[in-house]
C-alpha positions as CSV (number, residue, x, y, z in Angstrom):
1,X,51.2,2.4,-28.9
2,X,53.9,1.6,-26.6
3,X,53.7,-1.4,-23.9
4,X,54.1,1.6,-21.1
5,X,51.1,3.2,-22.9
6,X,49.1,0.0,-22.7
7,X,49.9,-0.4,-18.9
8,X,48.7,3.1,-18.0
9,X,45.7,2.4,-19.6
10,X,44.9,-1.0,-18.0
11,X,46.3,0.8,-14.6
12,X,43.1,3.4,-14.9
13,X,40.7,0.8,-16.1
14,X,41.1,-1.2,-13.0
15,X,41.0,2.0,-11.0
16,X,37.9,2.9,-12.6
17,X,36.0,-0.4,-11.9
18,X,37.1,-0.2,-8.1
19,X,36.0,2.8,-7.8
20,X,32.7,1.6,-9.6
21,X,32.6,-1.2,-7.5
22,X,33.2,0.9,-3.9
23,X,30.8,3.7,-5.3
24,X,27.8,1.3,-5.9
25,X,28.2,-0.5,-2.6
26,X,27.8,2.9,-1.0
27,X,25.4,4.3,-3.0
28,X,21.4,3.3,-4.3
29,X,19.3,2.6,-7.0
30,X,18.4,4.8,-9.7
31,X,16.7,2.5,-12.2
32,X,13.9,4.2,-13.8
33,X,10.7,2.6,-12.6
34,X,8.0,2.4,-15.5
35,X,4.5,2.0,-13.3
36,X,2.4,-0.6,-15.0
37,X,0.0,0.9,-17.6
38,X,-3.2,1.4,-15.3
39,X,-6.9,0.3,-16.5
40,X,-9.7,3.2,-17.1
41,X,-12.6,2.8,-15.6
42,X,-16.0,4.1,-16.0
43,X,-16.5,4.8,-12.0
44,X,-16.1,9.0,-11.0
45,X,-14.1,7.6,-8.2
46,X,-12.2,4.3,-7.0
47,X,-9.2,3.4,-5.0
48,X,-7.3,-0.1,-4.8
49,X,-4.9,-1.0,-2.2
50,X,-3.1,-4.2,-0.9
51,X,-4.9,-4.6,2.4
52,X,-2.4,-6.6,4.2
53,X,0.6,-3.0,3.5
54,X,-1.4,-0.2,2.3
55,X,0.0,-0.5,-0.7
56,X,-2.0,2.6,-2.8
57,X,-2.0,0.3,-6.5
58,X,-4.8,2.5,-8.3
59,X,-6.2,5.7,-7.7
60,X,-9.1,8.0,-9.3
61,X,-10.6,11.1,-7.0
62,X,-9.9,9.0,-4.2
63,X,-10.3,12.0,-1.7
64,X,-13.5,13.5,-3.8
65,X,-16.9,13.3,-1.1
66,X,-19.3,11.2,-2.7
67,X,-22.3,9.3,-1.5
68,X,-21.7,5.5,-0.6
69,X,-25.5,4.3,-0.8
70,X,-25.7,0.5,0.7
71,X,-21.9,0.4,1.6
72,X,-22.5,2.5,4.1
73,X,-24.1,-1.0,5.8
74,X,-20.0,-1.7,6.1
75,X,-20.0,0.4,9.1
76,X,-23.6,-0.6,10.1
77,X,-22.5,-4.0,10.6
78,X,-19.4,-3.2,12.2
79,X,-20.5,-0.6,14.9
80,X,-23.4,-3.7,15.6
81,X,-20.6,-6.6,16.0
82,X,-18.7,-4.7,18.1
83,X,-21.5,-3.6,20.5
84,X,-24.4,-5.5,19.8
85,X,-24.9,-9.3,21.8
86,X,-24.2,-11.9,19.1
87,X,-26.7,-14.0,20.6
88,X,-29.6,-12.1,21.2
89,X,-32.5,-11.1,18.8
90,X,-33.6,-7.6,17.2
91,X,-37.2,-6.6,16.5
92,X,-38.4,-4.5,13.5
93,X,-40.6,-1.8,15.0
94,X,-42.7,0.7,13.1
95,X,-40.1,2.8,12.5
96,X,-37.5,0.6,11.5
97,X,-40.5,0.3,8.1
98,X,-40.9,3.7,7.6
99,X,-38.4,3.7,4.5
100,X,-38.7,5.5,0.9
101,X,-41.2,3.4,-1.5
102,X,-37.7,1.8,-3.7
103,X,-35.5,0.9,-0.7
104,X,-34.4,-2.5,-0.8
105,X,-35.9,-4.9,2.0
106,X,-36.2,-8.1,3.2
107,X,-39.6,-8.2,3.7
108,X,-40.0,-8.2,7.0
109,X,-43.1,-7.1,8.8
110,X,-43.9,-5.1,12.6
111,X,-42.8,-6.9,15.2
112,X,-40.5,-9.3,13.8
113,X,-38.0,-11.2,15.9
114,X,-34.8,-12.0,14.1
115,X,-31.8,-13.5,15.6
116,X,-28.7,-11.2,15.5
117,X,-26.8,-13.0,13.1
118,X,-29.5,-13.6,10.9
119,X,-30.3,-10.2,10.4
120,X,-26.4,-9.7,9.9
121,X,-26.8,-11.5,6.4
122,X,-30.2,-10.1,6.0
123,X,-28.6,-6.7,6.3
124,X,-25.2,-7.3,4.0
125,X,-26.2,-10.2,1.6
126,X,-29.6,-8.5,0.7
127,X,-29.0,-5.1,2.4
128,X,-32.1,-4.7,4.2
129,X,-32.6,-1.2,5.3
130,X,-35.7,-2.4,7.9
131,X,-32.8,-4.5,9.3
132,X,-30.5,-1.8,9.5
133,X,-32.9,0.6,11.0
134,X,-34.2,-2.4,13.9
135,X,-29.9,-2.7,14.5
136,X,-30.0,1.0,15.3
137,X,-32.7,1.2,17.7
138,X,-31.7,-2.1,19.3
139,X,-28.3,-1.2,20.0
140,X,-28.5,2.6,20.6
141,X,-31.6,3.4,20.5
142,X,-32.6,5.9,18.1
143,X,-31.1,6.2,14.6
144,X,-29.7,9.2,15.2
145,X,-28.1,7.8,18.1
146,X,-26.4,5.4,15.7
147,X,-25.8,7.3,13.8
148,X,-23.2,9.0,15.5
149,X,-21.7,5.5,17.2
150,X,-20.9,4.9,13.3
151,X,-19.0,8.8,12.9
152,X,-17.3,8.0,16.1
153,X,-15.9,4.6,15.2
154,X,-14.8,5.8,11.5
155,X,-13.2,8.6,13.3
156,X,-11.3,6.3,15.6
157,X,-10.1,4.5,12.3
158,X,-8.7,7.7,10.8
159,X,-11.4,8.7,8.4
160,X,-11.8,12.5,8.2
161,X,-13.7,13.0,5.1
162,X,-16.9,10.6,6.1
163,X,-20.4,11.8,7.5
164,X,-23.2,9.7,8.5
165,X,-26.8,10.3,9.1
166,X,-28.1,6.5,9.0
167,X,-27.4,3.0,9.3
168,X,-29.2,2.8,5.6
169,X,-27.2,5.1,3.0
170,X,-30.3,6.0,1.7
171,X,-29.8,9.5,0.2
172,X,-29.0,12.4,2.6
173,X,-27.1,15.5,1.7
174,X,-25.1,15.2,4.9
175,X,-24.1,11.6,4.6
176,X,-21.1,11.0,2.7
177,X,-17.3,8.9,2.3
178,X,-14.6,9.0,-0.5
179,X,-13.1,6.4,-1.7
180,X,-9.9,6.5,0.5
181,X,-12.2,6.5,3.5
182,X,-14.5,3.7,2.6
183,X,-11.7,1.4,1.6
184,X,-9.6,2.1,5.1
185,X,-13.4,1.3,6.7
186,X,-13.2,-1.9,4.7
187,X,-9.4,-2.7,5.5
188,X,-10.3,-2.7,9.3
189,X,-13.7,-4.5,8.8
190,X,-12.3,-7.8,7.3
191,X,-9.8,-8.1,10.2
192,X,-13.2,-9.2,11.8
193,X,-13.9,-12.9,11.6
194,X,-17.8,-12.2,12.0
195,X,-17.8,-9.6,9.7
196,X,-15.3,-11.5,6.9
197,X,-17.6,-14.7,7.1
198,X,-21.3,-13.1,6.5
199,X,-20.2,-10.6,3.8
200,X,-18.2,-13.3,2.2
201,X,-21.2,-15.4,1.7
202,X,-23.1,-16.2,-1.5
203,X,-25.5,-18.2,-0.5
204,X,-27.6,-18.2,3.1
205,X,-30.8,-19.8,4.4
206,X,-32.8,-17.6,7.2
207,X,-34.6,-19.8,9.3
208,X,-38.4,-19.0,10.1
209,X,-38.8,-16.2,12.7
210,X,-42.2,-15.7,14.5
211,X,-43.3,-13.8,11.6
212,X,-42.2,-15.0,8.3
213,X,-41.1,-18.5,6.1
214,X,-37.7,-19.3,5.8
215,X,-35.8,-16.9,3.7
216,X,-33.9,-17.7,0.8
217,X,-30.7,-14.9,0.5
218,X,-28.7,-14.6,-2.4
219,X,-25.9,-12.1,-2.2
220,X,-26.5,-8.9,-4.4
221,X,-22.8,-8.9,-5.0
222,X,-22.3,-10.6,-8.4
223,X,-18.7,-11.1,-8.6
224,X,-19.2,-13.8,-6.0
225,X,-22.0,-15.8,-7.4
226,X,-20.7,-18.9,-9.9
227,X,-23.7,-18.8,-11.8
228,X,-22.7,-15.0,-12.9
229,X,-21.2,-13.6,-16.1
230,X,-19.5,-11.5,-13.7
231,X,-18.1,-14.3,-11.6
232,X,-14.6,-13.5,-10.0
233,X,-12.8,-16.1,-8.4
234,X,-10.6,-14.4,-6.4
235,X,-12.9,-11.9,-5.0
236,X,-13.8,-13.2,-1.0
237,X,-16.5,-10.7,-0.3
238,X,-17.9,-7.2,-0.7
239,X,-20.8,-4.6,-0.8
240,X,-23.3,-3.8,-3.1
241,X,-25.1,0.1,-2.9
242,X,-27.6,2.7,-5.3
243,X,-29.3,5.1,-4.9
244,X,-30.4,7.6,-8.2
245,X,-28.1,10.1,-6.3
246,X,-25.4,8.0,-5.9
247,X,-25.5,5.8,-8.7
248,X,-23.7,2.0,-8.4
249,X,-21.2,1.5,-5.6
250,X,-19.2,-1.2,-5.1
251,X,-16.4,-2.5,-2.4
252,X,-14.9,-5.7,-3.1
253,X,-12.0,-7.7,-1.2
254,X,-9.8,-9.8,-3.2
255,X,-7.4,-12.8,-2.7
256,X,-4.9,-14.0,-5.0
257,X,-1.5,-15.4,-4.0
258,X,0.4,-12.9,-1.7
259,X,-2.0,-10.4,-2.5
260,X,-4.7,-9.2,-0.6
261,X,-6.7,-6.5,-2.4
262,X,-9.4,-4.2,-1.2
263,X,-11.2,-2.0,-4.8
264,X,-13.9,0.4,-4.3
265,X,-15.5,2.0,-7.0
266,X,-18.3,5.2,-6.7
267,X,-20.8,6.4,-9.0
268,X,-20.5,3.7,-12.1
269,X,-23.2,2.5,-13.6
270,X,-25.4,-0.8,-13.0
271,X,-23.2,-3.3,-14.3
272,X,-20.1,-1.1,-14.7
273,X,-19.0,-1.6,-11.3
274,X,-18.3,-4.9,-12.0
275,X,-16.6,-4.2,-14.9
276,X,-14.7,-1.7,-13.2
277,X,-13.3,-4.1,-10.3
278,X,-12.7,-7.1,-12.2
279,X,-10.0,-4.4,-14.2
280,X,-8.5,-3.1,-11.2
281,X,-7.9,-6.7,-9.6
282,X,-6.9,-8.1,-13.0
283,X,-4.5,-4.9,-13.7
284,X,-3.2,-5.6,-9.6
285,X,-2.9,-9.6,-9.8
286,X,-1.0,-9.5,-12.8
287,X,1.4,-6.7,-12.7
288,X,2.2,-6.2,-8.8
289,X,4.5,-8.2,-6.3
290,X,5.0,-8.7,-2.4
291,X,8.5,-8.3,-1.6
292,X,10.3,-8.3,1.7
293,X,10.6,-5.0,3.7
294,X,13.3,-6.5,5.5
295,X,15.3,-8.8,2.9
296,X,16.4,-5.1,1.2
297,X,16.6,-2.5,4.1
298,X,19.7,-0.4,3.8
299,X,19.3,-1.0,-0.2
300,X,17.0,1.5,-0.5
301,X,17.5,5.0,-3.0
302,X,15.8,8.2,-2.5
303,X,16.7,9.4,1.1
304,X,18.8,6.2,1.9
305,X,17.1,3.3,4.0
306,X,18.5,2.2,7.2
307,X,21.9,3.3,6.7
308,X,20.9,6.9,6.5
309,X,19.0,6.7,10.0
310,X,21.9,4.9,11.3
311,X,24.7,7.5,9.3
312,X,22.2,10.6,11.6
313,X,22.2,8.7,14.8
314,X,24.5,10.5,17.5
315,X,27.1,8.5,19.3
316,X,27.6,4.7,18.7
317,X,23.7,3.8,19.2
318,X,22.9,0.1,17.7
319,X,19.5,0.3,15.5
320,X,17.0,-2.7,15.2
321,X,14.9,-3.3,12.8
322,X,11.2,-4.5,13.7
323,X,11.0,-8.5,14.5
324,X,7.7,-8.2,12.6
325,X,7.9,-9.2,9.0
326,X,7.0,-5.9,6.9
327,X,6.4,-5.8,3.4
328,X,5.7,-3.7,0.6
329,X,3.9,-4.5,-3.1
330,X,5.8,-3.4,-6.1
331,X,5.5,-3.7,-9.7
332,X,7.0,-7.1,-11.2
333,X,10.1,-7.2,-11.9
334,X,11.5,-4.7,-10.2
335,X,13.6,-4.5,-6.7
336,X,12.3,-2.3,-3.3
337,X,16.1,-1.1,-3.6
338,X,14.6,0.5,-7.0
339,X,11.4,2.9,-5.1
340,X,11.5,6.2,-3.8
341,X,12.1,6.3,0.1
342,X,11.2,8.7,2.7
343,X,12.0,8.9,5.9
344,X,10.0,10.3,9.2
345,X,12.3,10.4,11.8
346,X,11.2,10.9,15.7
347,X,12.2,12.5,18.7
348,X,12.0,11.5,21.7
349,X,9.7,8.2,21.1
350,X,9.0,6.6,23.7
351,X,9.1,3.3,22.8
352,X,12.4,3.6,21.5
353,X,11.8,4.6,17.8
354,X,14.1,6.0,15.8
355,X,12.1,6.6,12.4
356,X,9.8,5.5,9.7
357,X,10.9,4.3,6.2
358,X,8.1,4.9,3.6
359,X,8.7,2.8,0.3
360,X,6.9,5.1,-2.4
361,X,6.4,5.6,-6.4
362,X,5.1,9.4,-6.7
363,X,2.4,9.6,-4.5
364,X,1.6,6.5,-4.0
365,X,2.9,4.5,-0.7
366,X,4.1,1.1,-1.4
367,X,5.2,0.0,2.2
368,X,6.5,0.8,5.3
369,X,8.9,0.0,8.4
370,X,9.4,1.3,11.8
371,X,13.4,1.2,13.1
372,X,13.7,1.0,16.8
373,X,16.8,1.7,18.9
374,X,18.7,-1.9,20.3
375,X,17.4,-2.4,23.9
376,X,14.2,0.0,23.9
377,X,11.5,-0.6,25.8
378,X,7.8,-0.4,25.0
379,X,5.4,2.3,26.4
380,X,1.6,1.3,27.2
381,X,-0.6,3.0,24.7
382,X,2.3,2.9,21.7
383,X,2.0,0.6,19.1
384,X,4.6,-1.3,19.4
385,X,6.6,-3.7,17.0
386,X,9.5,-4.7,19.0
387,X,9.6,-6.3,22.4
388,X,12.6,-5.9,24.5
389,X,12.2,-9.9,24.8
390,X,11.4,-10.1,21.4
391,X,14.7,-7.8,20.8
392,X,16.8,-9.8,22.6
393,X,16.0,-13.1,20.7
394,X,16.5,-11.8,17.2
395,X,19.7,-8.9,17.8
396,X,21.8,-11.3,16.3
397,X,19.6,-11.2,12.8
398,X,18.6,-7.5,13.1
399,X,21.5,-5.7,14.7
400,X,23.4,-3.2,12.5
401,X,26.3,-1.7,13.6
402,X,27.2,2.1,13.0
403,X,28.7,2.8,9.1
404,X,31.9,5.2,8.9
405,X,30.9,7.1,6.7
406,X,34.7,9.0,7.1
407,X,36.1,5.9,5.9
408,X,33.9,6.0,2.6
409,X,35.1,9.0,1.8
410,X,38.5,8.3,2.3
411,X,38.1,5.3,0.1
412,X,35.9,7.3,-2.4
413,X,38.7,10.1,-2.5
414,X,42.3,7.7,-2.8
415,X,40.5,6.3,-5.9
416,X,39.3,9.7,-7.7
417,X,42.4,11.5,-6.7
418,X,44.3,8.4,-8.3
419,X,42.6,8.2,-11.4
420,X,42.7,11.6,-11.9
421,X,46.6,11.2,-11.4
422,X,47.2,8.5,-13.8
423,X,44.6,10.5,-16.6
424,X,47.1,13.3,-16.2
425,X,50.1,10.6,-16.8
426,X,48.6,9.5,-20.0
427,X,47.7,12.7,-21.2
428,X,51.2,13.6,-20.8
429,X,52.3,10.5,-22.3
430,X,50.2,10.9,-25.3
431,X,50.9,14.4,-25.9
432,X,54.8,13.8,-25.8
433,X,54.5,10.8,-28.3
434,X,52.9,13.1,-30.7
435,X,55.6,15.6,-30.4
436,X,57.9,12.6,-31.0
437,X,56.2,12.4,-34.3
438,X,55.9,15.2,-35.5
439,X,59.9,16.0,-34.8
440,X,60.5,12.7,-36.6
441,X,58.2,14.0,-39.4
442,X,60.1,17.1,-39.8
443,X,63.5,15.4,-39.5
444,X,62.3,13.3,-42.4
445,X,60.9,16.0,-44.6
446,X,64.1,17.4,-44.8
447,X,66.5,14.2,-44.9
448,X,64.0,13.9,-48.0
449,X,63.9,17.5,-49.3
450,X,68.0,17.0,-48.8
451,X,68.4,13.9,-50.8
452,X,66.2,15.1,-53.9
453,X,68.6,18.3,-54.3
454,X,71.6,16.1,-54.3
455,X,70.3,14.4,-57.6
C-alpha cells in the first residue's frame, strides 16, 4: 500500500473520531440499564420508594384496593396531631369500648382520662382501637365525623383510591387503601416531628391516669425491637395491622445512608411481613444510589434534559434551573445521563415555569426537576422552588444560555459530507491500484508466454 494510501486512510480516521467526538457532545446516553434483580415476596401487594424523591424502587399491585387493618391508625394519628390540642386529655366513653371481641386494646376502662400524647403511643405502639375511637369523638365528635376528617385529609395528599369508615381499621367492606396510597400517607406523615418520634418508639412508659397503673408499651412492630429475630437496624419506625380479612400489614420507614425508604406490604402472613420488608430494604440499600439532579442536567437521553427545553424555547429566553438541590435514586453504578427522561412542559405558568424533567426506568419514576425561566417571579398559592432573590444569587451557577442548534448541524454536516468525500477518494484509489495490477499481470503473462516460445 502506497504512502498516499496510508494518508487517506489516517485522513478519515481522524475525521471519523471528530465526528465521534462532536456527535457525542451533542447527543445522550444509550447504555442499556439492567434494573437490579428484584426480591419476591410473599405479600399480595407492596410498594417501596425513596421518601426523600419518590423514587418508585419496588412495586407489586401497588394500585390493587386492599384492606389496611391497624395502618389505617397512620391517618388516625395524623388527622388528631394536626387538629387535636397536644396538651389536653381524651376520655374513653362507652362507645369508644364497644369494639369486636379480638380487637386489640389497651385496656382501658369507661371514663378514663389520658393525656393526648399518651394515648398517641397507646394508639401506634400498641394500636389501641378504644384510643382510636376516644380520638374520634374528642376531636370531631362522632366516628363517623372522623371519619371523613381522615378521607378529606388523604384526599388533600393526593390519594384517590383510599376509603375510610373508622379511625380503627377494623374490617369494613367500605374502608380501604393500596399500597401506593398508604405509602404517599406515610411519606407525608414522617415530615411530622410528633408523629416521626411516637411511631418511631420501641419502648414507652404510660404514666398512671385516674383509672389504671402505669402501662408498660412495647411496640408491636418487630423490626424495631433489639431483642427480635427480626431486628432491623435501619428501620426508624412503622405500623403494625390484621384483621382475618386483611391478613398482616405492614409500613415501615427506613434509614440507611442517603437513603430514606418508605416499604409497605398487604396481605402477608404473620411473620412474612417482616420477611417481606427486610428483602425489599436489603434489595434497596444495597443495589440503589442518590445522585445529583443537578450535577447531570442537560446529560440526560430519552427526550433530552435541559437542552431540549432550552433548544424549544422561543426567542433568546435564559432558563434556570431550581436553587433547590433535587435528586434522583438510581441503580449503582450507573449515571442519571443513562435513565429515560420525560419532559412536561407548561404554558403560561405563572410562576415562571418552563417544564418538568422526570428521570424514569419503565414505569417507574426515579426523580424529578422543575426548570424555571431567569427572572420569574413567584405566584401565591404555587409551589415554588425559585425565588427571584434566590434567582438572583445563584444566576451565575444556574444560568444556561441558548444552544445553536444550526451550528450543530453545520458542524455535524462539514464532517459527514467530508468523510463521505475522502471514502469516495479511497475507493477510487483502491480501485485504480487494482487495475494497475491486473494490467501489470497481463503485461507479464505475455512477456512470459513470449519468452517460452522463443526457446
Amino acid at each position: 500500500m502506497s504512502k498516499k494510501l496510508y494518508k487517506h486512510i489516517l485522513a478519515i480516521i481522524l475525521i471519523a473520531t471528530a465526528f465521534i467526538s462532536v456527535f457525542s457532545t451533542y447527543t445522550y446516553a444509550e447504555t442499556t440499564v439492567v434494573w437490579p434483580s428484584e426480591p419476591t415476596i410473599e405479600a399480595e401487594t407492596g410498594l417501596l420508594i425513596d421518601a426523600d424523591t419518590g423514587a418508585v424502587l419496588y412495586e407489586k399491585n401497588a394500585d390493587q384496593k386492599v384492606y389496611p387493618a391497624s395502618t389505617t391508625k397512620i391517618v388516625t394519628a395524623m388527622v388528631a396531631i394536626e387538629n387535636g390540642d397536644l396538651n389536653g386529655t381524651i376520655t374513653i366513653s362507652s362507645t369508644a369500648l364497644d369494639l369486636q371481641e379480638d380487637a386489640s386494646t389497651v385496656d382501658s376502662v369507661e371514663g378514663e382520662e389520658m393525656p393526648f400524647m399518651d394515648a398517641l403511643y397507646a394508639l401506634l405502639l400498641r394500636s389501641g382501637n378504644e384510643v382510636a375511637n376516644a380520638f374520634a369523638e374528642e376531636i370531631a365528635g362522632s366516628i363517623d365525623a372522623f371519619a371523613e376528617m381522615m378521607n378529606e385529609y388523604v384526599e388533600s395528599l393526593g390519594c384517590t383510591d383510599t376509603h375510610f369508615v373508622n379511625p380503627t381499621g377494623l374490617h369494613d367492606d367500605n374502608h380501604y387503601t393500596t399500597a401506593r396510597d398508604m405509602v404517599t400517607i406515610t411519606t407525608a406523615a414522617i415530615e411530622n416531628e410528633i408523629f416521626a418520634e411516637v411511631w418511631s418508639t420501641a419502648y414507652y412508659e404510660m404514666p398512671a391516669t385516674n383509672k389504671s397503673d402505669v402501662r408498660k408499651m412495647y411496640n408491636r412492630h418487630l423490626m424495631l425491637l433489639s431483642t427480635s429475630s427480626y431486628y432491623y437496624s435501619s428501620a426508624v419506625g412503622g405500623k403494625t395491622g390484621h384483621t382475618e380479612e386483611a391478613g398482616y400489614t405492614l409500613v415501615t420507614h427506613a434509614v440507611s445512608g442517603e437513603l430514606s425508604l418508605i416499604g409497605a406490604v398487604f396481605n402477608s402472613s404473620q411473620y412474612g411481613v417482616y420477611t417481606d420488608t427486610s428483602a425489599l430494604f436489603d434489595y434497596a440499600f444495597g443495589n440503589f444510589e442518590k445522585v445529583s439532579i443537578n450535577d447531570v442536567l442537560g446529560t440526560a437521553s430519552g427526550s433530552g434534559g435541559l437542552s431540549e427545553i432550552i433548544a424549544n424555547l422561543s426567542g433568546d429566553e435564559e432558563v434556570l434551573l431550581t436553587t433547590k438541590e433535587d435528586y434522583a435514586v438510581i441503580p449503582s453504578g450507573y449515571s442519571l445521563s443513562d435513565m429515560e427522561t420525560e419532559i412536561k412542559y407548561y404554558s403560561n405558568s405563572s410562576d415562571g415555569s418552563v417544564a418538568e424533567i422526570i428521570y424514569k426506568y419503565g414505569d417507574y419514576t426515579l426523580g424529578n426537576t422543575t426548570v424555571y425561566l431567569a427572572g420569574s417571579t413567584q405566584a401565591s398559592g404555587s409551589s415554588p422552588k425559585v425565588s427571584t432573590e434566590s434567582a438572583g444569587e445563584s444566576s451565575s451557577k444556574y444560568l444556561f444560555l441558548h444552544i445553536d442548534k444550526l451550528i450543530k448541524g453545520i458542524i455535524i454536516a462539514v464532517l459527514v459530507a467530508l468523510s463521505l468525500i475522502l471514502l469516495r477518494m479511497l475507493y477510487v484509489k483502491i480501485v485504480r491500484a487494482n487495475r494497475k495490477k491486473r494490467r501489470a499481470k497481463r503485461r507479464n503473462d505475455r512477456y512470459n508466454r513470449y519468452v517460452r516460445k522463443q526457446r
